[in-house]
C-alpha positions in Angstrom: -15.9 176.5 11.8 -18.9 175.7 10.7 -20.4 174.3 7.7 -21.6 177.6 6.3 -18.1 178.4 6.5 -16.5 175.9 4.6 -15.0 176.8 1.0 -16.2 173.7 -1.0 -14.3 172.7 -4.5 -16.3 172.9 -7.8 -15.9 169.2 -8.2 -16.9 168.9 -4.7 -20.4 170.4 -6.1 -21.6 166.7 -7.4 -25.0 167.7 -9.4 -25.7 171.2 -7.4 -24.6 172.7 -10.9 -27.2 170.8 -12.4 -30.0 171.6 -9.6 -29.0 175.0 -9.6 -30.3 175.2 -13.2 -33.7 174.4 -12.4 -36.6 176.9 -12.4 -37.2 176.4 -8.5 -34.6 177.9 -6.9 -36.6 178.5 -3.8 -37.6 174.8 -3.8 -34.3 173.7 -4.2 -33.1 175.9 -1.2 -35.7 175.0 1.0 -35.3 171.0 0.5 -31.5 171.6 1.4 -31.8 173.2 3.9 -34.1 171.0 5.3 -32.8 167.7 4.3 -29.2 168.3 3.9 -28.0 171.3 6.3 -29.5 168.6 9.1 -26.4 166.4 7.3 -23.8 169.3 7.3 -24.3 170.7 10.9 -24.2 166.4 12.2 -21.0 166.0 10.3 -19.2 169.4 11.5 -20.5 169.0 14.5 -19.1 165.2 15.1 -16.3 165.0 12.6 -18.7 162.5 10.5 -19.1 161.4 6.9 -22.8 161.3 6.6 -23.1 163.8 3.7 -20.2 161.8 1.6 -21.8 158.6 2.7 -25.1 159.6 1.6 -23.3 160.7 -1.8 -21.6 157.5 -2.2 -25.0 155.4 -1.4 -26.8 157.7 -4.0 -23.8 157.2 -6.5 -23.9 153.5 -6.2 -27.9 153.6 -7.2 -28.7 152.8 -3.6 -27.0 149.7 -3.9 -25.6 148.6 0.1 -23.2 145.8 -1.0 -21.7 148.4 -3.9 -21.5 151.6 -1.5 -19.8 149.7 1.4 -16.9 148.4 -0.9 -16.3 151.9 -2.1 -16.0 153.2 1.4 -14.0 150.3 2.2 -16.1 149.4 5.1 -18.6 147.1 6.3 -22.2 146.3 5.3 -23.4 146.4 8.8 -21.2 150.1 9.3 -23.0 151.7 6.7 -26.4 150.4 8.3 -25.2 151.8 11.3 -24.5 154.9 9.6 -27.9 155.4 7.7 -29.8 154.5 11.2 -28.1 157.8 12.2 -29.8 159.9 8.6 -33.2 158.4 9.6 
């Protein structure tokens, strides 16, 4: 199944409700598809977490210390893990 497949919960939507609110749609749809689908196809592809880890970074204000803690993992695994966004 791929991830254009993939029924997603509302709360699942994070701030798409909010982005889909704005003015530039097409802008919006072009910078997901070309920053996030990337993230989507990766993570269906290899059973991986990028996308929520990516979330979890951006909900911790790009703090490492903060986001590692609430993924219960290491510092140095979510290094490893942004190495593999880049």
């Amino acid at each position: 199944m791929g991830s254009r497949d993939r029924v997603i919960a509302f709360e699942e939507l994070g701030v798409m409700p909010l982005l889909l609110q704005s003015e530039d749609q097409q802008g919006l749809v072009a910078f997901m598809e070309r920053y996030l689908r990337p993230l989507l196809t990766y993570d269906d592809q290899h059973q991986g977490q990028l996308l929520p880890t990516l979330e979890a970074f951006l909900s911790q204000n790009g703090n490492l210390q903060r986001t590692a803690e609430s993924l219960y993992i290491h510092p140095n695994s979510l290094k490893l893990a942004f190495r593999t966004l880049l």
